[in-house]
C-alpha positions in Angstrom: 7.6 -24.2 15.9 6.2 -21.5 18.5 2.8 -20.1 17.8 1.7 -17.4 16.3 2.8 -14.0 17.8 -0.6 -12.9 18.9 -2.2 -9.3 20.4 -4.8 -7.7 22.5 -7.9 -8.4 21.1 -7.2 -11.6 18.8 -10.2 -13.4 17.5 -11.2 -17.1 18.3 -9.4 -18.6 14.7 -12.3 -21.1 14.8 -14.6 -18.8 14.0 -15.8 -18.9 10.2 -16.3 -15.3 10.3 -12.7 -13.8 10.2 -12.4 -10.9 11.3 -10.4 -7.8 9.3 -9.7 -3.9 9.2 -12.7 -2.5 7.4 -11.3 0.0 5.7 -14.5 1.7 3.8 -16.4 0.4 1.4 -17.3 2.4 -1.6 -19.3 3.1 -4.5 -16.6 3.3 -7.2 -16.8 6.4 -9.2 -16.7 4.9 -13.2 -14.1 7.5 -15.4 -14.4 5.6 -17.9 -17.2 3.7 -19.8 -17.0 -0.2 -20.8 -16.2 1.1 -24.5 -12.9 3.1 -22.7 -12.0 -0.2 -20.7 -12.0 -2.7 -23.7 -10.1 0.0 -25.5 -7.2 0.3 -23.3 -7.3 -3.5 -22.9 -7.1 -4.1 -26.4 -4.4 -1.2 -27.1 -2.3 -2.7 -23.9 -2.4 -6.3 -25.6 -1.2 -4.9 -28.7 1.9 -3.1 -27.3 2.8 -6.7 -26.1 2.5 -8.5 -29.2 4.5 -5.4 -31.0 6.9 -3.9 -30.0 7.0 -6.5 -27.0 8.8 -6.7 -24.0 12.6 -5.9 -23.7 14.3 -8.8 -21.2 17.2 -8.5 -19.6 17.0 -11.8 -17.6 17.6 -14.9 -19.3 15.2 -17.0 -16.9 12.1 -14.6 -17.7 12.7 -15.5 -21.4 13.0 -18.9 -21.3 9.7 -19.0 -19.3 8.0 -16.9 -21.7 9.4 -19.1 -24.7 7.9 -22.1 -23.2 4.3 -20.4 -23.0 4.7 -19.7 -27.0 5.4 -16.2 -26.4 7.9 -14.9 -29.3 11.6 -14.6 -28.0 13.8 -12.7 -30.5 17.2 -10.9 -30.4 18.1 -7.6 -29.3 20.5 -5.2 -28.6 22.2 -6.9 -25.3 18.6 -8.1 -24.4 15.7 -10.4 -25.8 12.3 -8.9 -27.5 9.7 -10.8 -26.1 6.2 -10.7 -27.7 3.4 -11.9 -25.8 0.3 -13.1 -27.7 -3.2 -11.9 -26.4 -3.3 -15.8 -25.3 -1.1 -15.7 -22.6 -2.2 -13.1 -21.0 -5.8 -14.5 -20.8 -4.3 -17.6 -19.8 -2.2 -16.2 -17.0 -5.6 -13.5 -16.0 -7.5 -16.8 -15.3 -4.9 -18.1 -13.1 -4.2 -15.2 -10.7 -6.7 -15.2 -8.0 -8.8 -12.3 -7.7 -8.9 -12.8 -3.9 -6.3 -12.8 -1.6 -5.3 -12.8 2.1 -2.6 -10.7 4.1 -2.5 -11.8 7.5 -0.8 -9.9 10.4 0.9 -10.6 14.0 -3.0 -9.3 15.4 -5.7 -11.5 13.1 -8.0 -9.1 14.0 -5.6 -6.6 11.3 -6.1 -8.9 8.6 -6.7 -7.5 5.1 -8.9 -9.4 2.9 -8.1 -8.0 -0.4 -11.3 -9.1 -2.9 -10.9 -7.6 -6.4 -15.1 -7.4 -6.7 -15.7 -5.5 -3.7 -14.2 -1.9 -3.5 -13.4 -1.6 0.1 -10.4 0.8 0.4 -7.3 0.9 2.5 -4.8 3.0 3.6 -1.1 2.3 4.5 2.6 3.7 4.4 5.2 3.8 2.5 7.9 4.0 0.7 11.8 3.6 1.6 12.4 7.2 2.7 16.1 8.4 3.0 15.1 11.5 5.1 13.4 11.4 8.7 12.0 14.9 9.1 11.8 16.1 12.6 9.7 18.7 14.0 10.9 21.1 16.8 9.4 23.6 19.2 11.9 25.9 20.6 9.5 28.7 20.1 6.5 29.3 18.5 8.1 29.0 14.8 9.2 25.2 14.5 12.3 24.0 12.8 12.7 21.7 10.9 15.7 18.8 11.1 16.5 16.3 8.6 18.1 12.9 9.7 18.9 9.8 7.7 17.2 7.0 8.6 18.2 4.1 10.3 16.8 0.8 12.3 16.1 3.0 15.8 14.1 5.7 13.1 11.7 2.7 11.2 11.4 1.5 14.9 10.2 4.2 15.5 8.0 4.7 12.5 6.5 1.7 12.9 5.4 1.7 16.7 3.7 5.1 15.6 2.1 3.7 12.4 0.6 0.7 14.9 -1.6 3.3 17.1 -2.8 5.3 13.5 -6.7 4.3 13.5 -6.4 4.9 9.9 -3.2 3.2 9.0 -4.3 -0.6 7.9 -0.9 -1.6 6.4 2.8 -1.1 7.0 5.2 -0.5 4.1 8.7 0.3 5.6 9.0 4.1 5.1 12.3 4.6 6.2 15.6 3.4 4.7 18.0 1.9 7.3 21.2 3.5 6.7 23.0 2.5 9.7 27.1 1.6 9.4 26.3 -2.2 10.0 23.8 -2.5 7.3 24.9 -4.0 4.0 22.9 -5.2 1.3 23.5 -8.7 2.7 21.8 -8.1 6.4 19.2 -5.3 5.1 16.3 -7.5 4.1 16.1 -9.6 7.5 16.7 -6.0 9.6 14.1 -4.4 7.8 11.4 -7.2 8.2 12.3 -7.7 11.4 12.3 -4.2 13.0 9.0 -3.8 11.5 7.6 -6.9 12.7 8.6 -6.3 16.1 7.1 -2.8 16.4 3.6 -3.3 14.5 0.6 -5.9 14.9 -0.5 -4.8 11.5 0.7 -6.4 7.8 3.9 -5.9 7.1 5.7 -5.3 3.3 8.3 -4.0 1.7 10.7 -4.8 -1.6 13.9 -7.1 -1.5 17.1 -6.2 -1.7 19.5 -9.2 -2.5 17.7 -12.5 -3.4 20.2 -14.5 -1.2 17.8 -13.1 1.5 14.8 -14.5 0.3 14.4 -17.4 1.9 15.4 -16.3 5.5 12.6 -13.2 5.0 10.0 -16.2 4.4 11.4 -18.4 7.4 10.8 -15.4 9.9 7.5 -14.7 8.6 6.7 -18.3 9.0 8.5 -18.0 12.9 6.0 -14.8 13.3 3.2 -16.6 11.9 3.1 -20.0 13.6 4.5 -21.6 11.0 5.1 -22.7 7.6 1.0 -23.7 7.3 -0.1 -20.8 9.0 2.3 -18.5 6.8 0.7 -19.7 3.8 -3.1 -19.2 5.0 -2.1 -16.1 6.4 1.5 -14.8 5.1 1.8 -11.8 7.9 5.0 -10.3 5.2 4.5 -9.4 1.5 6.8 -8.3 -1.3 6.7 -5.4 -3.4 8.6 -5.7 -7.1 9.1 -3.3 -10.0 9.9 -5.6 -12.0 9.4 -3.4 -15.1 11.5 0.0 -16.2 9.7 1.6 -18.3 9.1 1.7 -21.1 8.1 -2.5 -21.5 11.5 -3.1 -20.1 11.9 -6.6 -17.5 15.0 -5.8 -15.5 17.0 -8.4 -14.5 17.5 -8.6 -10.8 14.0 -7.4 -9.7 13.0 -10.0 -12.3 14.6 -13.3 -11.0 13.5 -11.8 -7.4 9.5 -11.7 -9.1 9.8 -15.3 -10.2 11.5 -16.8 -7.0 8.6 -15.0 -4.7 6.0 -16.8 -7.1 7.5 -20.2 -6.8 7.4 -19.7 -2.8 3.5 -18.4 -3.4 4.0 -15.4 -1.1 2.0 -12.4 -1.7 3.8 -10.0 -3.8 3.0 -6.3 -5.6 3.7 -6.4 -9.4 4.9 -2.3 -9.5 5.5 -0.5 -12.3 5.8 3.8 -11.9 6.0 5.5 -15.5 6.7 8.5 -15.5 4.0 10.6 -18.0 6.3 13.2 -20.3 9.4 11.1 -19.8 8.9 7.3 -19.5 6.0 7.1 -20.6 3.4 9.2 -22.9 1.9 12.5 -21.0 -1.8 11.5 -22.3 -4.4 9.8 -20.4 -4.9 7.4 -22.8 -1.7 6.2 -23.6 -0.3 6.4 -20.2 -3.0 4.1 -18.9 -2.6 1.6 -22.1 1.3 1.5 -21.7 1.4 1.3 -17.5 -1.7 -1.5 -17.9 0.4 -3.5 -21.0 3.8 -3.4 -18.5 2.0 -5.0 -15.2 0.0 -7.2 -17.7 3.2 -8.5 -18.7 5.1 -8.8 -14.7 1.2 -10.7 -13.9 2.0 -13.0 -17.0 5.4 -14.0 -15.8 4.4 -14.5 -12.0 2.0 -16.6 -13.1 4.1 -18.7 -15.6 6.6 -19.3 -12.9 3.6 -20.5 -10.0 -0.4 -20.5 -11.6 -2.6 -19.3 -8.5 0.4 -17.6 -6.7 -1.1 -14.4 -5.1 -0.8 -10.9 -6.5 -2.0 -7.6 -6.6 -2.3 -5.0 -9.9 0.5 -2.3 -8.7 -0.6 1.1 -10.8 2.4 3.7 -9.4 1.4 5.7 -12.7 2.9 9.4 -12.1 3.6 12.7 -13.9 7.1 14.5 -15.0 7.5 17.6 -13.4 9.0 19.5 -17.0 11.1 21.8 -15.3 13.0 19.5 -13.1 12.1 16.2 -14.6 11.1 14.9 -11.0 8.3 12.9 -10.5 5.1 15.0 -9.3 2.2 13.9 -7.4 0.0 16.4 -6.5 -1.3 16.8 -10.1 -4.8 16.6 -11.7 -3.0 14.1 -14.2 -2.1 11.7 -11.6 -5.4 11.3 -9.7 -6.9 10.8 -13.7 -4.6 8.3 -14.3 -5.1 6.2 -10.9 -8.9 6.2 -10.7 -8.5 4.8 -14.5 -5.9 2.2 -13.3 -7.7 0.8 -10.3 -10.8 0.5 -13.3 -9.0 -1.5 -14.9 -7.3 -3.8 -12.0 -11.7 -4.3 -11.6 -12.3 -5.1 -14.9 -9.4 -8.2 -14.7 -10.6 -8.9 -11.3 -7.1 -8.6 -8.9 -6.9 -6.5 -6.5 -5.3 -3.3 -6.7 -2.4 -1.5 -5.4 -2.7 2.1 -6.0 -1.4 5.7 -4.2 -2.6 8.4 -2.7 -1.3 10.9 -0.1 1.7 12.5 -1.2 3.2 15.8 -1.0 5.6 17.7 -3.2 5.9 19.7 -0.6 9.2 19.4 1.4 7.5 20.7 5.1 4.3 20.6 6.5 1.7 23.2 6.0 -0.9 24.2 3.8 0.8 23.0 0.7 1.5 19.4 1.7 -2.2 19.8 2.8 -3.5 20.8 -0.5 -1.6 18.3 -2.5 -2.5 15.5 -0.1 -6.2 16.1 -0.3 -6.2 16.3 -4.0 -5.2 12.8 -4.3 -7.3 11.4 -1.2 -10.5 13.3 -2.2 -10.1 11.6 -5.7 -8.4 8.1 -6.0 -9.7 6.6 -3.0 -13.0 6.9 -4.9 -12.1 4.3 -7.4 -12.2 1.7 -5.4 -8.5 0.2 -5.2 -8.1 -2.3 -2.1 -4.9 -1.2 -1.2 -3.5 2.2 -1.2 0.0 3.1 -0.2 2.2 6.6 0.2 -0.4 8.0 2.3 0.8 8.6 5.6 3.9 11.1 6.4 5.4 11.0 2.9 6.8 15.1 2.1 8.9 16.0 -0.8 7.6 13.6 -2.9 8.7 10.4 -1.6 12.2 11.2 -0.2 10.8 12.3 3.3 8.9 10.7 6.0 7.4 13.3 9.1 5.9 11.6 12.3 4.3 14.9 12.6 2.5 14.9 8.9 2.0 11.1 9.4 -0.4 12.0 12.9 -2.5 14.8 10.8 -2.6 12.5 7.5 -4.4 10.3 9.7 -6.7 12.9 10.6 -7.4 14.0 7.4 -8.1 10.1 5.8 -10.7 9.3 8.6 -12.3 12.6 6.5 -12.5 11.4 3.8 -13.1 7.7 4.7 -16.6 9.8 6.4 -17.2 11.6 3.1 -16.7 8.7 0.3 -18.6 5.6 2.7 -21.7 4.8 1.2 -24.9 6.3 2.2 -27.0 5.0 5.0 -30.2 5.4 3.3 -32.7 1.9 2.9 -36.2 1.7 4.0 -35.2 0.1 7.3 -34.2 3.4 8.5 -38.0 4.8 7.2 -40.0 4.7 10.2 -37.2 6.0 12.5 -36.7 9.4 10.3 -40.3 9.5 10.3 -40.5 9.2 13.8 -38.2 11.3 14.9 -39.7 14.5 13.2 -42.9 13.7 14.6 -41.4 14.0 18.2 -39.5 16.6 17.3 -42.5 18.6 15.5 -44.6 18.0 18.9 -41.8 19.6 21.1 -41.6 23.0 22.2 -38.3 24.0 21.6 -38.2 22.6 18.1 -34.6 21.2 17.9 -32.8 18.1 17.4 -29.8 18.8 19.4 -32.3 18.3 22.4 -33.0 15.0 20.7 -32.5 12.1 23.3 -30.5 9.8 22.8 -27.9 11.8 20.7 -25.9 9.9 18.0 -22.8 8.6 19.1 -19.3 10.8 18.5 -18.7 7.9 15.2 -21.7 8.6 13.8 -21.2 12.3 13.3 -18.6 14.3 11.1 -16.0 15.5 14.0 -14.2 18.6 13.9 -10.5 18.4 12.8 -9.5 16.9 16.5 -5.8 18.1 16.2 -6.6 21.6 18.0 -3.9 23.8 19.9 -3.3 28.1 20.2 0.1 27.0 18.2 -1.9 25.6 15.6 -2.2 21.6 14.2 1.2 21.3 13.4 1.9 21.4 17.6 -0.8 19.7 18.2 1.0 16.8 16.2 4.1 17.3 17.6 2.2 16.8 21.0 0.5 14.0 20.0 3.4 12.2 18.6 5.4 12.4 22.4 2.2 11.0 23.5 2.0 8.0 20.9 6.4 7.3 21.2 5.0 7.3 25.2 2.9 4.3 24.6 4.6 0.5 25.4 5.3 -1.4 22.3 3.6 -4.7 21.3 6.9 -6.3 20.7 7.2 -10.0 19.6 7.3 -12.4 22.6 10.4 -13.7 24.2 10.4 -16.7 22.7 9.9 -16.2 19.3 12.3 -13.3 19.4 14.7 -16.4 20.8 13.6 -18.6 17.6 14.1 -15.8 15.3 17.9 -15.2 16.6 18.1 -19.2 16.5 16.7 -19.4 12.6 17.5 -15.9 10.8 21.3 -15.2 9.5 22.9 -11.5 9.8 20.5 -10.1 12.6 21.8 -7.0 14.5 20.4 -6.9 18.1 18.8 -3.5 17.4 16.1 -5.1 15.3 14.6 -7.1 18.2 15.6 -4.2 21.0 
């Protein structure tokens, strides 16, 4: 099998250093106390054991029945109730540290649950592309539905954000050729051939499966190197809620943990309609549910490697759609990503989002609520934070470029602070010669700290405004020559992956 598909820039793999994206590391703000945290624990195990778990797949249950959970009747379903005893048994399994590789090694993610060092990436499966245009001083703005030349394109962008770390496919392929029979394989590899950087996204038909896996191994170098380093993951919502397993998303969950690839456990109550408006029992319920997916992906493969997926969301009440720029919802993340600590797995969490439908100073309000706040918890792995408008319907090139603006902000303000005695002398120091000068000021200071080391102004500067200085920004990015796969692993990927459209490798 070819090699790897590697970058600029790739690290010697010998090295027992390996490098990664950085991300920030943080000091994680504490919402809740240890009393809080045992609580919810304790409340969320007893949801399990009554009322349980509604199944709708008959695999799921039989797994669960053979781990001494109760299986009972229901209406069209099975009750499952899962003693405390599982769940500790399955906690102790899943490993609390986990790798996602990528085509560059050097954009590895190395996701440990005892060290808060965040991420940012995209997401989710968008049916709108929003484009901005300049005829005039007043843009317009043109909704398109996506398609494999649009998440081409969003991906080749999302490759040349400094802040982006991760890619979740953000746009929905909608073109005539696509079925639910080729999208999976389009979907990975469009993405795959436009970005160095990890690559995920959900499944759509489990008769995909395997052929996903076989070109992430072809991308990867392997079936060896895949496993050390899967450069693909999956993301499952495996539970409706309220504590319901769904079928199909289900037998997906357990056939992704038999093939030990990396995989999300999801689940996205909504507070006031799917699940209870109050802190406290929106965090209890939305921890019991992915308590319950981690207990079945662990049944089906001990040691298989997952991440705590908190989506936990509020119901707009006079609409009933979802709502993320709320003080609710940054309360209820910080508290999940607490608990995905205090169980030691790494945690999926989101931040980012804009109920707005347009750019402007309302998507930028509602974005920085949720970035100034859950970042601060601590989760590894934070997704729905670059270009996502109108909730999560719309992705904007345009919003994507000043998102990443606004997150290397806020990565400056929440990193730790540089403050140790090794730095004494220097402080010292410098007011001393500073003190002794004549003109009294530190901008004269030589050397002067370097551009990182500072707080920047908002780069993104034009007489139009930021919203044009995106636009501009974006032509010059789309400009840029892509880091496509090599020739001949594009060859082995025709060769070895069924139902490929030539416009996923063009």
């Amino acid at each position: 099998m070819s090699s790897s598909a590697t970058c600029p820039g790739d690290v010697d793999s010998s090295s027992n250093t390996k490098a990664q994206r950085e991300g920030v590391l943080v000091a994680p703000q504490q919402r809740l106390d240890g009393d809080q945290i045992r609580l919810i624990d304790g409340l969320s195990r007893e949801m399990l054991e009554d009322p349980g778990v509604l199944c709708y797949n008959k695999a799921a249950a039989e797994i669960f029945s053979k781990a001494d959970a109760t299986v009972e009747p229901a209406d069209g379903c099975v009750r499952i109730k899962i003693p405390s005893s599982v769940i500790d048994t399955t906690l102790g399994t899943a490993p609390s540290r986990i790798v996602l590789g990528a085509r560059c090694p050097e954009n590895r993610l190395i996701l440990d649950a005892l060290e808060p060092r965040v991420r940012f990436g995209s997401g989710a499966e968008t049916n709108f592309w929003l484009d901005v245009q300049f005829d005039g001083p007043v843009p317009r703005f043109v909704r398109e539905a996506g398609s494999i030349e649009r998440l081409r394109q969003s991906a080749h962008l999302c490759d040349q954000l400094e802040q982006l770390d991760f890619f979740i496919r953000n746009v929905n392929i909608q073109d005539a050729e696509i079925t639910e029979a080729n999208k999976d394989v389009n979907q990975f590899t469009t993405s795959l051939n436009n970005i160095t950087k990890h690559v995920q996204a959900g499944l759509t038909s489990l008769d995909a499966l395997d052929d996903v896996v076989r070109l992430g191994q072809i991308v990867a170098g392997g079936p060896e190197a895949f496993s050390e380093e899967p450069v693909i993951s999956f993301i499952t919502c495996v539970i409706k809620s309220p504590l319901q397993f769904v079928d199909d998303t289900t037998e997906k969950l357990i056939e992704i943990a038999k093939r030990r690839v990396p995989v999300v456990i999801s689940s996205c109550p909504m507070g006031g309609a799917t699940g209870p408006f109050d802190e406290f029992g929106m965090v209890a319920q939305i921890n019991a549910e992915l308590l319950a997916g981690i207990a079945l992906q662990q049944l089906a493969s001990p040691g298989a490697p997952v991440l705590y997926g908190a989506v936990p969301v509020r119901t707009r009440l006079d609409n009933l759609n979802d709502m993320y720029a709320a003080a609710e919802f940054v309360q209820y993340n910080v508290d999940c990503a607490q608990m995905a600590r205090f169980y030691e797995l790494p945690c999926y969490s989101t931040a980012g989002v804009g109920d707005a439908s347009v750019p402007g100073v309302q998507a930028t309000i509602e974005k920085m609520l949720t970035l100034t706040g859950v970042p601060q918890a601590g989760a590894q792995y934070i997704h729905y934070a670059f270009g996502l408008l109108e909730r999560t319907n719309v992705f904007c090139p345009e919003q994507a470029i000043l998102d990443d603006v606004q997150i290397d902000l806020i990565k400056r303000t929440i990193a730790p602070p540089a403050i140790d005695t090794s730095g004494r002398e220097s402080v010292l120091s410098l007011v001393r010669e500073i003190m002794d000068s004549s003109h009294k000021t530190y901008m004269y200071h030589i050397p002067l700290p370097s551009r990182d080391a500072v707080y920047a102004r908002f780069p993104l500067e034009d007489e139009q405004g930021a919203l044009h200085a995106a636009h501009l920004r974006r032509q010059e990015l789309a400009a840029t020559p892509r880091q496509t796969l090599p020739s001949e692993i594009q060859d082995e990927i025709r060769r070895h992956v069924p139902n490929l459209l030539d416009k996923a490798l063009a």
